[in-house]
LUMVOTOR-189420 format. One record per residue (C-alpha): x, y, z. Coordinates in Angstrom, 2 decimals. Layout:
BEGIN
<<X; Y; Z>>
...
//
This chain:
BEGIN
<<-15.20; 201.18; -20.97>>
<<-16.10; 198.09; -18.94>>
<<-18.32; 198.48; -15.88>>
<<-17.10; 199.31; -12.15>>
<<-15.41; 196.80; -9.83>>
<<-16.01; 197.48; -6.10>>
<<-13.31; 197.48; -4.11>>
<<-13.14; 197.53; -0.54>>
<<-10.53; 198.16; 1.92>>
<<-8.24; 200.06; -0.47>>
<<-6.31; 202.05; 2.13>>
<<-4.92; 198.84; 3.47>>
<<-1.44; 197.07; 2.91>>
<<-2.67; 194.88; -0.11>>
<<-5.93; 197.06; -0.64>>
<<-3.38; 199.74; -2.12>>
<<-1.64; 197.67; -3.97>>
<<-4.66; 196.15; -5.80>>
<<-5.98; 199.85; -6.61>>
<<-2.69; 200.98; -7.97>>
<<-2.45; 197.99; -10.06>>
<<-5.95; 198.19; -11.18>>
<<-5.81; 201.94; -11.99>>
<<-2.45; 200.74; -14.36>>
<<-4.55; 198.40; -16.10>>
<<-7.69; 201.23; -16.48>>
<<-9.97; 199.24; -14.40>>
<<-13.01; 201.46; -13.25>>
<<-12.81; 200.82; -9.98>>
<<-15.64; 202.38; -6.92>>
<<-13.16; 202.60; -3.88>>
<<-15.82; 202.49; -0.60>>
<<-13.71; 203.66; 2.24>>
<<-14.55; 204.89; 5.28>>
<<-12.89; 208.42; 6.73>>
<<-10.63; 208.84; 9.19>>
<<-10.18; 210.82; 12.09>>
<<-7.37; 213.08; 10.16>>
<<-8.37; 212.86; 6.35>>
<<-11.83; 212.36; 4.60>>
<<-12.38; 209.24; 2.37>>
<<-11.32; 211.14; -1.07>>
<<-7.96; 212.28; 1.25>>
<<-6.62; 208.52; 2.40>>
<<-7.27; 207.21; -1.31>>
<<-5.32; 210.64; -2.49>>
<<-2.36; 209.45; -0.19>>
<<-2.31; 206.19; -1.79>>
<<-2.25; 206.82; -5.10>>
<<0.26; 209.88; -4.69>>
<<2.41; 207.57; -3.05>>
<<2.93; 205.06; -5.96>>
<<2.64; 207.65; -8.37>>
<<5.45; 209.41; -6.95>>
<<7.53; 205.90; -7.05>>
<<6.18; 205.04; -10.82>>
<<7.00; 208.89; -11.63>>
<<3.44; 209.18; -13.55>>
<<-0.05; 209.75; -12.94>>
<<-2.69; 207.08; -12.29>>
<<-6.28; 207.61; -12.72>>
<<-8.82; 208.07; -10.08>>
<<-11.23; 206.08; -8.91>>
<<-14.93; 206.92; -7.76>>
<<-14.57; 207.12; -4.03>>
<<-17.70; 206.33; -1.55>>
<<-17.61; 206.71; 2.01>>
<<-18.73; 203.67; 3.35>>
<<-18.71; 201.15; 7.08>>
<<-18.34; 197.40; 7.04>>
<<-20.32; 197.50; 10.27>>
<<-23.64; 199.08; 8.69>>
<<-25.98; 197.30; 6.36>>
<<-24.92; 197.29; 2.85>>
<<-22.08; 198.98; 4.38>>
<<-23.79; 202.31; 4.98>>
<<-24.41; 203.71; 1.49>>
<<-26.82; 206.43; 0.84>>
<<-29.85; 204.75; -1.35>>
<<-28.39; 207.17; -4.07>>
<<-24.88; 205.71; -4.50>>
<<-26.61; 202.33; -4.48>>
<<-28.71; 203.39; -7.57>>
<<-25.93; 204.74; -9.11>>
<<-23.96; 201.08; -8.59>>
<<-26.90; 199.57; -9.82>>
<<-26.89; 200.99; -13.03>>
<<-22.68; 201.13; -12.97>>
<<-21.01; 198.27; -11.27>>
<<-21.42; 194.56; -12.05>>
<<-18.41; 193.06; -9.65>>
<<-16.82; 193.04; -6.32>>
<<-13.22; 192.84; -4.78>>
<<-14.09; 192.80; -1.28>>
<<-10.64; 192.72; 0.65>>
<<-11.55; 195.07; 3.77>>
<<-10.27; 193.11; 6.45>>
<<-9.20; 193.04; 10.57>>
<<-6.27; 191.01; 11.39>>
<<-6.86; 190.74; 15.41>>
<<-6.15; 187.55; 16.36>>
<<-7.38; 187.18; 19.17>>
<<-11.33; 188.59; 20.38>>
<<-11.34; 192.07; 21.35>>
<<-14.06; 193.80; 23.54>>
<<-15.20; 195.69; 20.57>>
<<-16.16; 192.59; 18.63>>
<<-13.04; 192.49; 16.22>>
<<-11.89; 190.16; 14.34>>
<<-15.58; 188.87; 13.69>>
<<-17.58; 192.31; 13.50>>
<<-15.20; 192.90; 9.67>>
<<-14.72; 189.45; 8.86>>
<<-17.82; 188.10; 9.16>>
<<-20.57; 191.23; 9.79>>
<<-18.63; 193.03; 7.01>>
<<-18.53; 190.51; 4.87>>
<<-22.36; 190.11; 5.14>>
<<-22.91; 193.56; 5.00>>
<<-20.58; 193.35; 1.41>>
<<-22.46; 190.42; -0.01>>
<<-26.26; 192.29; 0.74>>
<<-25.12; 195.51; -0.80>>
<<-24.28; 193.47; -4.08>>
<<-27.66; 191.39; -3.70>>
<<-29.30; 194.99; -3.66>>
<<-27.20; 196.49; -6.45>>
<<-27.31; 193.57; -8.52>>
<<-23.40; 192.90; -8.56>>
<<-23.12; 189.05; -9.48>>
<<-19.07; 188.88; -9.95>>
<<-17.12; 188.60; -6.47>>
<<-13.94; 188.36; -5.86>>
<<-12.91; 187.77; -1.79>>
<<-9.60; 187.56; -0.35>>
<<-9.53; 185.10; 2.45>>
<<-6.61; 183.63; 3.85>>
<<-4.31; 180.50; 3.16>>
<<-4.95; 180.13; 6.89>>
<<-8.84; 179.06; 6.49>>
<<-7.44; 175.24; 6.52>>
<<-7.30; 175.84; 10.43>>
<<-5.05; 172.92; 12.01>>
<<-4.76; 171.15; 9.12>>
<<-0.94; 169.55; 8.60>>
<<0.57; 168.10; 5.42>>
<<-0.46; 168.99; 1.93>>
<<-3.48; 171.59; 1.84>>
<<-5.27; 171.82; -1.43>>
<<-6.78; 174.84; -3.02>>
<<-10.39; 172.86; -2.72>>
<<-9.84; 171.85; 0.82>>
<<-12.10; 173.88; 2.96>>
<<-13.33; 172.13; 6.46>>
<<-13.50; 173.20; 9.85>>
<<-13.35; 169.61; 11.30>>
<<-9.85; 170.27; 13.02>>
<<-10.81; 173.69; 14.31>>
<<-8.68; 176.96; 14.14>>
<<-5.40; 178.30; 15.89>>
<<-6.82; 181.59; 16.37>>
<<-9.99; 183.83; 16.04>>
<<-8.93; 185.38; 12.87>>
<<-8.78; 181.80; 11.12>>
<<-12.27; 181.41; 12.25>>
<<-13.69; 184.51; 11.42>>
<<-12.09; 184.33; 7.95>>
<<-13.62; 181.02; 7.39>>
<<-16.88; 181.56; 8.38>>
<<-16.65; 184.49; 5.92>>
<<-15.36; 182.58; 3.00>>
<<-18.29; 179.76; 3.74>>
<<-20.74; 183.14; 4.10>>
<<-19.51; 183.58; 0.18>>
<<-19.67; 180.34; -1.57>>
<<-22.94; 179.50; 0.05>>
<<-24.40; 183.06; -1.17>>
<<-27.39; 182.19; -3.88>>
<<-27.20; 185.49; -5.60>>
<<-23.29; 185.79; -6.72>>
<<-22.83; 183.96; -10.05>>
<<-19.04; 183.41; -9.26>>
<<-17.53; 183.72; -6.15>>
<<-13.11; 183.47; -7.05>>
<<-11.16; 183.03; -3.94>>
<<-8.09; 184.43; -3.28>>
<<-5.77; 182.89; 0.07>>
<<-2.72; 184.56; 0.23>>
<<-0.22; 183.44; 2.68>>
<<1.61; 185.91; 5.42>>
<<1.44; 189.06; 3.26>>
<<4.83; 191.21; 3.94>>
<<6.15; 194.16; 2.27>>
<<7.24; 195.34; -1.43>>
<<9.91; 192.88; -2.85>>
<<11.62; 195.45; -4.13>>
<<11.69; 198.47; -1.91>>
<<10.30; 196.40; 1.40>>
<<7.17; 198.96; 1.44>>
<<4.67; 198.34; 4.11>>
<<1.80; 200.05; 5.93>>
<<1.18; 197.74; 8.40>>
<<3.39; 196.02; 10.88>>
<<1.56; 192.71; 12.03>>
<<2.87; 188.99; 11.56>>
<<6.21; 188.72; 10.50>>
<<6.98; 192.29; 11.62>>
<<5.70; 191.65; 15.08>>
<<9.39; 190.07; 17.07>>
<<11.11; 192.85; 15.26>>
<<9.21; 195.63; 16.02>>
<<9.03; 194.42; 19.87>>
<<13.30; 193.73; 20.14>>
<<14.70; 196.43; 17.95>>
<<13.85; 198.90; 20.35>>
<<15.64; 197.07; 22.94>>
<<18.60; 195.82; 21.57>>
<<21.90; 197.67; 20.31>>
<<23.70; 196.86; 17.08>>
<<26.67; 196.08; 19.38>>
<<24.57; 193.59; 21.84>>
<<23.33; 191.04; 18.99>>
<<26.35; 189.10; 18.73>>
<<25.88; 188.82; 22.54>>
<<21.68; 187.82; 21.89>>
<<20.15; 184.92; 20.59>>
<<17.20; 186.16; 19.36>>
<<15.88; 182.27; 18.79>>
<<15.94; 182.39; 22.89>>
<<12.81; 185.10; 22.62>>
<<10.48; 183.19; 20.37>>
<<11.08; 180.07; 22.65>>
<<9.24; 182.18; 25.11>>
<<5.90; 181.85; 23.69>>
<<6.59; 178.45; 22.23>>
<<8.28; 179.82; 18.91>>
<<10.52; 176.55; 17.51>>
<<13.60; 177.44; 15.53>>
<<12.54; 174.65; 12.91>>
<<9.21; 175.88; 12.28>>
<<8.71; 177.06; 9.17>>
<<6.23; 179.94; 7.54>>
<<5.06; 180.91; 4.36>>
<<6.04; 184.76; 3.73>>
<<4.38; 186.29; 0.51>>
<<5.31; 189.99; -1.27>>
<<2.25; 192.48; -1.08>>
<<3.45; 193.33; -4.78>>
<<3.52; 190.09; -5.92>>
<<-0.05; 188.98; -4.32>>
<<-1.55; 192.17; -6.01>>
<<0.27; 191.42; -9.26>>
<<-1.56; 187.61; -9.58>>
<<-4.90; 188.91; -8.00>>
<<-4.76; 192.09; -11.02>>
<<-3.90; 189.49; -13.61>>
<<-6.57; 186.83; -12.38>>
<<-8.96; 189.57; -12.27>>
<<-8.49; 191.09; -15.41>>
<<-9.27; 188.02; -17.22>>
<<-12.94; 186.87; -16.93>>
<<-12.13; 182.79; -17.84>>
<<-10.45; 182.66; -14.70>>
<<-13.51; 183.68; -12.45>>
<<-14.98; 180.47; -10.12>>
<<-11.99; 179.23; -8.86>>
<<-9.69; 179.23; -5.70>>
<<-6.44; 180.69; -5.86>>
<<-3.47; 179.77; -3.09>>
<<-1.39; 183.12; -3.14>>
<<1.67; 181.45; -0.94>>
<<5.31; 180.94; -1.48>>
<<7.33; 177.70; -3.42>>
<<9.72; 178.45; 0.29>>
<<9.31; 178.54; 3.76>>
<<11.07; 180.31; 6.19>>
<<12.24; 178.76; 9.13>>
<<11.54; 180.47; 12.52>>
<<15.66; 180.40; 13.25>>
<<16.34; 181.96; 9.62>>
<<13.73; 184.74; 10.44>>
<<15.84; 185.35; 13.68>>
<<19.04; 185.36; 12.38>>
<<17.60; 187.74; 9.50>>
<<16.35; 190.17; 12.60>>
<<19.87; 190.05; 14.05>>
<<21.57; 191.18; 11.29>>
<<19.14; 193.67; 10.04>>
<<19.86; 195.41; 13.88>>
<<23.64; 195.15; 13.20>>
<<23.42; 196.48; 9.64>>
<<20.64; 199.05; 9.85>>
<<19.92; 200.32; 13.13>>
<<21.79; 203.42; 14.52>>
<<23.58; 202.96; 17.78>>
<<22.25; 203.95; 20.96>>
<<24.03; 204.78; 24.27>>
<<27.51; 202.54; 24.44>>
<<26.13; 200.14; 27.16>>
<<30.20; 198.00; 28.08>>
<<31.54; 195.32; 26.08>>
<<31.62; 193.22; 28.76>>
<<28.24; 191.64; 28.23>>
<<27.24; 187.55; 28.02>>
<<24.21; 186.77; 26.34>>
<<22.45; 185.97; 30.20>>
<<22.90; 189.95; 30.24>>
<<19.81; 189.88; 28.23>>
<<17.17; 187.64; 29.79>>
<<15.43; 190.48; 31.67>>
<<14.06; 191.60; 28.00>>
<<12.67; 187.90; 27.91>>
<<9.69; 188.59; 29.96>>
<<9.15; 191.86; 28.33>>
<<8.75; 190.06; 25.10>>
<<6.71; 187.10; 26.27>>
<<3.87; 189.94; 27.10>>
<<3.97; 191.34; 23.71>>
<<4.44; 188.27; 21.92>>
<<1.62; 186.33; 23.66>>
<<-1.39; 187.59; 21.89>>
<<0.14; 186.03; 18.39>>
<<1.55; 182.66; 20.37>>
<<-0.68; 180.36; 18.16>>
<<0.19; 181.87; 15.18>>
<<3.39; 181.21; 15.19>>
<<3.24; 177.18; 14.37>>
<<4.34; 174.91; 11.77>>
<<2.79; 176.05; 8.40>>
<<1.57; 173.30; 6.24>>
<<2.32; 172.98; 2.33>>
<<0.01; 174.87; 0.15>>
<<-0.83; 173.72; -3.24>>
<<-0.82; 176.48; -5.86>>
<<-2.20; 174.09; -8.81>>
<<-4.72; 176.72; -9.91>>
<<-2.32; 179.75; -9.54>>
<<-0.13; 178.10; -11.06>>
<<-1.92; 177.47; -14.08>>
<<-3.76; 180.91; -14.09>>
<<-0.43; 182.94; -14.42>>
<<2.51; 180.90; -15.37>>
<<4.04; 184.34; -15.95>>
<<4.23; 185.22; -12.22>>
<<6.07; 182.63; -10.50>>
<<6.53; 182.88; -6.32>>
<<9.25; 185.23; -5.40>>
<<11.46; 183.38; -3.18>>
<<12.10; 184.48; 0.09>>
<<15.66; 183.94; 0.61>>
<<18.19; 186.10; 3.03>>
<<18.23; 188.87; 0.60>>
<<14.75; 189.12; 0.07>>
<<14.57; 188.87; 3.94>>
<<16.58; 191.39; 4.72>>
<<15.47; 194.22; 2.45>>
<<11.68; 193.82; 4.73>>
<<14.20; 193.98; 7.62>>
<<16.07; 197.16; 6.36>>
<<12.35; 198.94; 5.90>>
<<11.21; 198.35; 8.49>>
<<14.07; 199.69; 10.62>>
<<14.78; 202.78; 8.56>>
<<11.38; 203.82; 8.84>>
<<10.76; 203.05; 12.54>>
<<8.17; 201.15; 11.88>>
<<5.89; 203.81; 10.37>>
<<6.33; 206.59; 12.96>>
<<5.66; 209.12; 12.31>>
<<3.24; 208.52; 10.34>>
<<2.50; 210.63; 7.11>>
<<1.33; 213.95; 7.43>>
<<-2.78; 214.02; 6.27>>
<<-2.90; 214.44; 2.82>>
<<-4.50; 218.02; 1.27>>
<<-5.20; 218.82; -2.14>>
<<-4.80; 222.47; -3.69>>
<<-6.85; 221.59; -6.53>>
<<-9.79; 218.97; -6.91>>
<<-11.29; 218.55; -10.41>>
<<-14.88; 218.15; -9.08>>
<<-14.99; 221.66; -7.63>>
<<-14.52; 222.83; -11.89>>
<<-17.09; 220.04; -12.68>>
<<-19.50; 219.28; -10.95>>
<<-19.57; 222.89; -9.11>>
<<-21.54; 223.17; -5.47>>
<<-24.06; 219.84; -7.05>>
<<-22.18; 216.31; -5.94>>
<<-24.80; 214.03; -7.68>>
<<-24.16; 210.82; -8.28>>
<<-27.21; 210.48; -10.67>>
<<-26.73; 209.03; -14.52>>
<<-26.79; 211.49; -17.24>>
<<-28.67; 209.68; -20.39>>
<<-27.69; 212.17; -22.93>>
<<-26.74; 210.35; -26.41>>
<<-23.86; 213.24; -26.91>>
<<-22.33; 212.59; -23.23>>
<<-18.52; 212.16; -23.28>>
<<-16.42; 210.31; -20.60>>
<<-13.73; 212.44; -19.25>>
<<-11.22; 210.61; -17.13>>
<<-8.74; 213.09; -15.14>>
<<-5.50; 210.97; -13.84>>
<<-3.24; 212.59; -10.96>>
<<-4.46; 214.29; -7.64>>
<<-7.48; 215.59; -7.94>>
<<-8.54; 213.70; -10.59>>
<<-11.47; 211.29; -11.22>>
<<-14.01; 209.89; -14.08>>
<<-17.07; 211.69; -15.43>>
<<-19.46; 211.67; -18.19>>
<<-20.04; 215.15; -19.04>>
<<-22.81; 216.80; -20.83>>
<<-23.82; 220.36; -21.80>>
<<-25.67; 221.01; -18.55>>
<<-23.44; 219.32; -16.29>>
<<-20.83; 216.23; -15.01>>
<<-22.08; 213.27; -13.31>>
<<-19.18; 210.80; -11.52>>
<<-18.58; 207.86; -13.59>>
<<-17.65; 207.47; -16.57>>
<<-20.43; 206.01; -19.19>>
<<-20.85; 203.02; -21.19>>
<<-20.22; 202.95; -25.50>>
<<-19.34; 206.74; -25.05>>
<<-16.32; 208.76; -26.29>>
<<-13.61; 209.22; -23.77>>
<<-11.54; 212.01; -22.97>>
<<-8.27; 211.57; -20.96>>
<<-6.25; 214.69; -19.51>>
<<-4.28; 215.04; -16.05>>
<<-5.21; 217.11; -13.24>>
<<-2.52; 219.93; -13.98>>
<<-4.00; 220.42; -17.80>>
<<-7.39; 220.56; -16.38>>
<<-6.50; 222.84; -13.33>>
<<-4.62; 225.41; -16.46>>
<<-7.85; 224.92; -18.10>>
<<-10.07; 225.99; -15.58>>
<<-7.39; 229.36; -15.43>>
<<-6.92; 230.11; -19.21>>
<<-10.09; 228.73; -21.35>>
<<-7.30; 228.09; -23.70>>
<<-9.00; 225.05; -26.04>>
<<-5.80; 224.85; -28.31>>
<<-3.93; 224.19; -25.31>>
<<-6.24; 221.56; -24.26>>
<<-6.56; 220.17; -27.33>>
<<-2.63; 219.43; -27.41>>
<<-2.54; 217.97; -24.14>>
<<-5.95; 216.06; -23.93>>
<<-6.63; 212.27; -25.54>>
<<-9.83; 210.96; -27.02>>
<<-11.12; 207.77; -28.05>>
<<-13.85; 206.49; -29.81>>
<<-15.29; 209.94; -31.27>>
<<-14.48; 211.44; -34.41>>
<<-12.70; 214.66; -34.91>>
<<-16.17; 216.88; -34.69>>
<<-17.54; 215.39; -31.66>>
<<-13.85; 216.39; -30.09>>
<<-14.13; 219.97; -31.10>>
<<-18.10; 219.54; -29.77>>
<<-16.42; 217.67; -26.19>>
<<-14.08; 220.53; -25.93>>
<<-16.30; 223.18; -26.41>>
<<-18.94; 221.21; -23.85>>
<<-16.25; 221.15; -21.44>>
<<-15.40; 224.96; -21.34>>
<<-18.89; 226.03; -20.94>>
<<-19.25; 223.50; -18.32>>
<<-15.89; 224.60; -16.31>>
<<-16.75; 228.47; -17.15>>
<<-20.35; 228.29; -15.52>>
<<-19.07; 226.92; -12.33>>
<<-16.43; 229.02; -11.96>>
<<-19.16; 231.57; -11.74>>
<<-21.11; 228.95; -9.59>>
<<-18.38; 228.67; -7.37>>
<<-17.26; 232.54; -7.25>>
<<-21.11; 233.55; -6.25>>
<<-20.95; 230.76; -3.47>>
<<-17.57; 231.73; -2.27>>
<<-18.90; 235.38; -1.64>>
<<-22.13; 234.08; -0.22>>
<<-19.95; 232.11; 2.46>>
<<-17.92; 235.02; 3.14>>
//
């Protein structure tokens, strides 16, 4: 097993992505997330991952999961998770991210662009973590027009809003750090939902004039509304044009660029070969509202388009905060993508593709409500580790790795006398899912296990030794756990 990859902001729109694609391609990955005010750190990863696996109809592997806050130094870990990512981790995915646009009294955007980003680089300066990967934004080249190269970075025509500044002064924060060995780039364009299934958790950007006028306008009314006349509220041109990118596809280039050590150094454009006009986008809207959205109250036929422009100041208001980021887009090269993964050519975004973000977003009402909190019924740590959470390294030579993949699950190297989280280096590896484990933990039943458990890089006697390890292990803190239980009661 390689070392760990850090990887911040995994709850997020692309954040998720990137950990389910990582946890395909068996990447150890150290997810630092902070709790919410509904689930626990452990709980919003748990979502995630029982999302896609639920879509992919298997189960994905778990990654180590440390609470953490951009806003703290070295992001607020304990000095014993940043011993134990001393000795495991040797990169860093930081994609944790706020996409205000504008200054808000609470500092945002610059408090988790540019504090966080700090905060990221010094916890890998104190951890030793050399490798990092950040994910900026297309949108660093500020006011630039015309052709903007992947090695263009310059502030000399300032920025259209405060999230292009913030995200710049991050980036420069990152190449200029003396401690990283490589620092790879990654500036993806407008980041929308799932090509395929228009998936999204977030609905900023392009999502923003929809989520505003589908409330207000009827299925029957848009023949009636010319949803062009909005935009041209806050200064929104018909002939602009954007650059729309798929979350799946971004994650998809990022995984592959990641997984593949030669490509580290370099700056990658993550934007589209197509850009969408600002009157295509519209007419997209429109027809999403006529196709997907359920009728209202029947309001009269009788209705010319003038019927409409009381909604126009009602959508100025909303729209105003985002009124600079709705200009012209410039051309973005994509020479180093391009040559990185000739395999994963743009996905263009053409009506269809438009349409099925459209569709998503109206059948799920833009994310309301929003999931229920997620809650596990059985957590392989409670059999493992029993009431002892350390994060310290076991150094036994007859450790074993045991990786657990579905809810609950997570990686551990396991000894006689107990499981540390993580799994080790040069080690034997055992591989199981969360419902053989949990059966396990009921029955004691090793030929059962046996059938249903994987290992690699042992022979057949240390199995039989790994197997019989793991009983004792899971049948002394059942005990553990049964003397605590009646303690607490």
């Amino acid at each position: 097993m390689t070392k760990y990859t850090i990887l911040t902001g995994a709850t997020g729109l692309l954040g998720a992505f990137l950990l389910r694609d990582l946890m395909i391609e068996d990447v150890p990955v150290v997810a630092l997330v902070r709790s919410s005010r509904m689930e626990t750190a452990s709980e919003r990863v748990e979502g995630v991952l029982q999302r896609f696996e639920r879509r992919l109809g298997r189960a994905l592997p778990r990654p180590v999961v440390m609470e953490c806050n951009l806003r703290e130094p070295e992001l607020g870990l304990t000095s014993e998770e940043k011993a134990w990512l001393s000795r495991h981790a040797d990169s860093m995915l930081h994609n944790a991210a706020s996409l205000s646009f504008v200054e808000t009294d609470a500092g945002e955007p610059y408090k988790s662009n540019v504090a966080g980003t700090r905060n990221a680089l010094e916890l890998c300066r104190v951890v030793g973590v050399r490798n990092f990967y950040h994910v900026s934004t297309a949108y660093v080249c500020g006011n630039r027009r015309g052709r903007v190269m992947e090695s263009d970075f310059s502030d000399e025509l300032g920025f259209g809003n405060d999230y292009e500044k913030s995200k710049f002064a991050a980036e420069k924060m990152v190449r200029d750090s003396q401690w990283i060995d490589s620092a790879t780039v990654f500036r993806p364009a407008i980041i929308v939902g799932d090509s395929v299934t228009g998936y999204t958790s977030t609905f900023h950007g392009f999502y923003a004039p929809m989520k505003i006028l589908v409330p207000l306008i009827e299925p029957e009314d848009v023949e009636f509304a010319n949803l062009s006349s909005f935009g041209e509220t806050i200064g929104m041109n018909p002939n602009d044009q954007k650059n729309f990118v798929p979350v799946d596809w971004c994650s998809r280039v990022m995984t592959s660029i990641f997984v593949d050590p030669r490509l580290r150094g370099a700056t990658y454009h993550l934007t589209g070969d197509n850009r969408v006009s600002i009157g295509d986008m519209s007419r997209m809207i429109a027809e999403g509202i006529r196709r997907y959205k359920k009728p209202g109250a029947k309001r009269g036929l009788n209705r010319a388009a003038s019927d409409l422009s009381y909604l126009l100041p009602i959508f100025h208001d909303q729209m105003e905060v985002y009124q600079a980021y709705w200009r012209d887009d410039p051309e973005f090269d994509m020479t180093n993508t391009r040559r990185a993964v000739p395999q994963f050519p743009p996905i263009p975004m053409n009506e269809e593709q438009l349409l099925v973000l459209v569709r998503f977003a109206i059948e799920s009402k833009f994310g309301w409500p929003k999931p229920k909190p997620t809650r596990l019924d059985f957590v392989a740590a409670s059999a493992l580790e029993g009431s002892d959470n350390s994060v310290v390294e076991r150094t036994s030579a007859s450790a074993f790795g045991l990786r657990v993949s579905g809810a609950g699950g997570g990686d551990w190297t396991v000894e006689r006398d107990g499981a540390s989280r993580g799994l080790p280096l040069d080690a034997p590896l055992m591989t199981m899912n969360s419902r053989t484990l949990r059966a396990f933990c009921d029955d004691r039943d090793l030929v059962a296990l046996e059938e249903k458990s994987s290992w690699e890089g042992g022979s057949e006697s240390e199995y039989k030794s790994a197997l019989a390890a793991l009983r004792e292990l899971v049948a002394r803190n059942a005990l553990t756990n049964q003397y605590q239980a009646a303690v607490d009661r």
